[in-house]
Each structure stands twice: as structure tokens, then as C-alpha cells.
C-alpha positions as CSV (number, residue, x, y, z in Angstrom):
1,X,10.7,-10.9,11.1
2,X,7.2,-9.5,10.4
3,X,5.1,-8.9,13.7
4,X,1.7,-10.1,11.7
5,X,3.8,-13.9,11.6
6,X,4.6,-13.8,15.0
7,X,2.5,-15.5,17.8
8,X,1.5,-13.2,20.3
9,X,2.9,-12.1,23.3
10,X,0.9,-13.3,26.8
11,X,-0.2,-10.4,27.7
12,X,-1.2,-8.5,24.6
13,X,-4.4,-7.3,24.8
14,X,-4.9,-5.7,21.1
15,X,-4.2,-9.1,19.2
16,X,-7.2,-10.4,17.9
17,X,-8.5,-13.3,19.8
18,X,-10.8,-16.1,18.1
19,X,-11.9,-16.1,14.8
20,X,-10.2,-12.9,14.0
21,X,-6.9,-14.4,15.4
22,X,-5.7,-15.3,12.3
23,X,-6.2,-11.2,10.5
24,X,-2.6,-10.4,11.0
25,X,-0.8,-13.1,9.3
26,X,-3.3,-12.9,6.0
27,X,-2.7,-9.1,5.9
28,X,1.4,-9.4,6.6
29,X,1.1,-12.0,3.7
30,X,-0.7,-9.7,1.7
31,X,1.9,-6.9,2.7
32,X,4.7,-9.3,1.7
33,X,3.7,-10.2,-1.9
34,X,2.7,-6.4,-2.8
35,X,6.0,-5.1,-1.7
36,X,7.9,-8.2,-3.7
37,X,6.0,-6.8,-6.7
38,X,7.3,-3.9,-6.4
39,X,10.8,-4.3,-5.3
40,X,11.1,-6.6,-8.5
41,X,9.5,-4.0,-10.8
42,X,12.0,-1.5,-9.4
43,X,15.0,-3.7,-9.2
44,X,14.5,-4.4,-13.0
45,X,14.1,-1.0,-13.4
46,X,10.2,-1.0,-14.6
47,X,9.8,1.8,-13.6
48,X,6.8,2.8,-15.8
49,X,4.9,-0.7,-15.1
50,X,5.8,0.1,-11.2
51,X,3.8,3.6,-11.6
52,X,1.2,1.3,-12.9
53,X,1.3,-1.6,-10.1
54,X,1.3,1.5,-7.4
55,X,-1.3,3.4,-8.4
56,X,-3.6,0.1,-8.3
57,X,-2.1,-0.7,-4.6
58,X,-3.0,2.7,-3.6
59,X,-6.8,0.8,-3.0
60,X,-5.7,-1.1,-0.1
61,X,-4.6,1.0,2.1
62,X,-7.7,3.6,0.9
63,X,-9.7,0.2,1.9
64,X,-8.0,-0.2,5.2
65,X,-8.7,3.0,6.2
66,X,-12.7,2.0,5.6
67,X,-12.2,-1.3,7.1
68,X,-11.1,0.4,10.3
69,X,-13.6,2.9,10.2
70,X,-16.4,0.3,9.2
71,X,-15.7,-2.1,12.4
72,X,-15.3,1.1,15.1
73,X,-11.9,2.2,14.8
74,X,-10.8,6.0,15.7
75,X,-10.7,8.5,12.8
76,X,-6.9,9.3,13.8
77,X,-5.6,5.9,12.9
78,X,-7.9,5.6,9.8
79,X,-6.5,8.7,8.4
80,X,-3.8,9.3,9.4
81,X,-2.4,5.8,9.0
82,X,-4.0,3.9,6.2
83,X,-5.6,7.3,4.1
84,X,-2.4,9.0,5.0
85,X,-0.1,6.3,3.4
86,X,-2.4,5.7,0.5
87,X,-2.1,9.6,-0.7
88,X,2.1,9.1,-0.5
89,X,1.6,5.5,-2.9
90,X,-0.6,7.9,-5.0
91,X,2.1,11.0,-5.1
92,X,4.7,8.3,-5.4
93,X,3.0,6.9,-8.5
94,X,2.5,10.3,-10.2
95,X,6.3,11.0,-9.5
96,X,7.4,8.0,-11.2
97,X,4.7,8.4,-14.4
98,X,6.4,11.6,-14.6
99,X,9.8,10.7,-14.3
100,X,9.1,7.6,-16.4
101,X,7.2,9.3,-19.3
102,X,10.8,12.0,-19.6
103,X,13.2,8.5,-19.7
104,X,11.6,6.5,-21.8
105,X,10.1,8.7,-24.4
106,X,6.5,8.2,-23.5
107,X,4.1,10.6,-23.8
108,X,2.8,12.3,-21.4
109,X,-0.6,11.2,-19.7
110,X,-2.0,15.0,-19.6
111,X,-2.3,17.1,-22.8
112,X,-1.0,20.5,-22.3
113,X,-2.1,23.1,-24.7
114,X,0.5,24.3,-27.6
């Protein structure tokens, strides 16, 4: 089970109390249905329109990172979290336009010189 859909435990101090109780379960949501794009995309073997879906996720966790920067959070878990895991969807992304251009005879995004 996700831990953003869980209630929280008694004692746990870094849940969100209040209005922002509810923050956890919006973003595991979130979470969910981006990851069940993609998981279709690559289970039907898309794997061109996955290099496409991945390179437009790659905003949230690049927005995360400012999120948690914007509201006081420490520059450690703002880059090396959220920026940190943003740059691997981008490499990701790149890997499979390359990979993707040789299989299905696309051409290549980049022009190289002749």
C-alpha cells in the first residue's frame, strides 16, 4: 500500500496536520496515475510515445523540488530528492528517444553533419 493513502501513525510528527493534512493522498494519487501511464505505454511497447510522456513528467518532480524549496525546505532534500530524480526521468527519456529512433526507423532528433 502507498504510505500517502494511509492515515497516520499517532505519533508522527512530519504528517501534515490541518488544512495540509490531505497533501499526501493528492500527491500519491498523482504518483499513481503518472506511473500507470507509463507502465501501459511500456507494456504496449510505446516506447517512443513513453520517451514523449517522460520527458513532459520530468516537470513535476523539477516542480517539487521548488515547491519544497518555496515553503522552507533544506536544499539536500530539494536536490537531491526531487532535482535529483527529475535529471534520471530526463536521461531516461533521452535513452529511450535514442533507442526508439534506431527500432523504429525514426529519424533522429539531432542533425549530425555528413
Amino acid at each position: 500500500m502507498v504510505r500517502g493513502q494511509l492515515p497516520p501513525r499517532p505519533r508522527d510528527r512530519s504528517w501534515p496536520q490541518g488544512e495540509a493534512a490531505g497533501y499526501f493522498a493528492v500527491k500519491a494519487v498523482r504518483d499513481l496515475a503518472n506511473g500507470a501511464v507509463m507502465l501501459t505505454l511500456l507494456a504496449l511497447g510505446k516506447r517512443r510515445p513513453l520517451a514523449w510522456v517522460m520527458l513532459l513528467l520530468a516537470i513535476v518532480p523539477f516542480g517539487d523540488a521548488v515547491a519544497v524549496l518555496a515553503h522552507g525546505g533544506g536544499y539536500a532534500a530539494a536536490l537531491g530528492i526531487h532535482a535529483a530524480t527529475g535529471v534520471v526521468v530526463l536521461l531516461t527519456a533521452g535513452l529511450l528517444f535514442a533507442t526508439s529512433a534506431r527500432e523504429e526507423g525514426h529519424r533522429p532528433l539531432v542533425r549530425t553533419a555528413v
